[in-house]
C-alpha positions in Angstrom: 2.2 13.2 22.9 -0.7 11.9 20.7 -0.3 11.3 17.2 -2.4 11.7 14.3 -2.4 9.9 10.6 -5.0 10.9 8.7 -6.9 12.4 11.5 -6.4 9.0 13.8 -4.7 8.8 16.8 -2.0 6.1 16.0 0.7 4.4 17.4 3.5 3.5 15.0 5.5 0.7 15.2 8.8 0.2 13.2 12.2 -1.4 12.6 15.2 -0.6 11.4 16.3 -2.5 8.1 18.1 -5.4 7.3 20.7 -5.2 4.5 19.7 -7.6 1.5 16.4 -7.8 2.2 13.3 -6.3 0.5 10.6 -4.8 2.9 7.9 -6.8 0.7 10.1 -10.1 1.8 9.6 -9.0 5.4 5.4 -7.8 5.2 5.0 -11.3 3.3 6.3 -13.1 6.4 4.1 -10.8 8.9 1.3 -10.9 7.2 -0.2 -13.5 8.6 0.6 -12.6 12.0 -0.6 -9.3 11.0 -3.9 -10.2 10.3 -4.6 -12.1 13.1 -3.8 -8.9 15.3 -6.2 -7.1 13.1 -8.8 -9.8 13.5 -8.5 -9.6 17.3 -8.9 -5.7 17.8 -12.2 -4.2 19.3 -14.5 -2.7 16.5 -13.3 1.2 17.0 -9.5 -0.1 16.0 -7.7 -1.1 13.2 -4.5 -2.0 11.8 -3.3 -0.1 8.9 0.3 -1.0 7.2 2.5 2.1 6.1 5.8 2.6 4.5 7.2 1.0 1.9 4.1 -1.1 1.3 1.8 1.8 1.1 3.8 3.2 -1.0 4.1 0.5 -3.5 0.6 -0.2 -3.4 0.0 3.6 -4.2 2.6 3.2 -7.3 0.8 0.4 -8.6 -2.8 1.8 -8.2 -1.1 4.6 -10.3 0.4 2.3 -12.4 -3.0 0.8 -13.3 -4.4 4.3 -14.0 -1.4 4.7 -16.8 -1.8 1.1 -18.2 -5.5 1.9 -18.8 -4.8 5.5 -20.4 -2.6 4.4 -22.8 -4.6 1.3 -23.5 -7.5 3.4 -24.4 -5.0 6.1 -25.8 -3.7 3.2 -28.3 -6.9 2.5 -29.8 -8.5 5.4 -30.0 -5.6 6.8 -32.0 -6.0 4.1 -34.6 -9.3 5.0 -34.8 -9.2 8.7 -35.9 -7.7 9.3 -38.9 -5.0 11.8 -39.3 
């Protein structure tokens, strides 16, 4: 069966978890491994990283866009009177 993540055809590896430790912990110790896989794909592949990692990096890319709102939100508000 072929499988598709945002219209690519993927192949998913995973592992089950080990109690205690974070998934960040476990990226931060691949990730150099990780990379060198990337570097050593032909052209027409790539190496993507899902999960918990894409998920936090979503949440703090959303985090960003808040920080920034209320940043502007702040001083704009001290700027009209009421």
């Amino acid at each position: 069966m072929i499988r598709r993540r945002n219209q690519f055809r993927t192949i998913t590896v995973s592992a089950p978890h080990k109690d205690g430790v974070l998934p960040s912990e476990v990226i931060g110790k691949a990730k150099a491994q990780l990379e060198a896989i990337a570097d050593s794909l032909a052209a027409s592949y790539r190496l993507e990283i899902g999960g918990e990692q894409e998920k936090q990096e979503r949440g703090f890319g959303e985090l960003g866009v808040v920080l920034g709102i209320s940043v502007v939100a702040t001083f704009c508000g001290t700027c009209v009177p009421v």
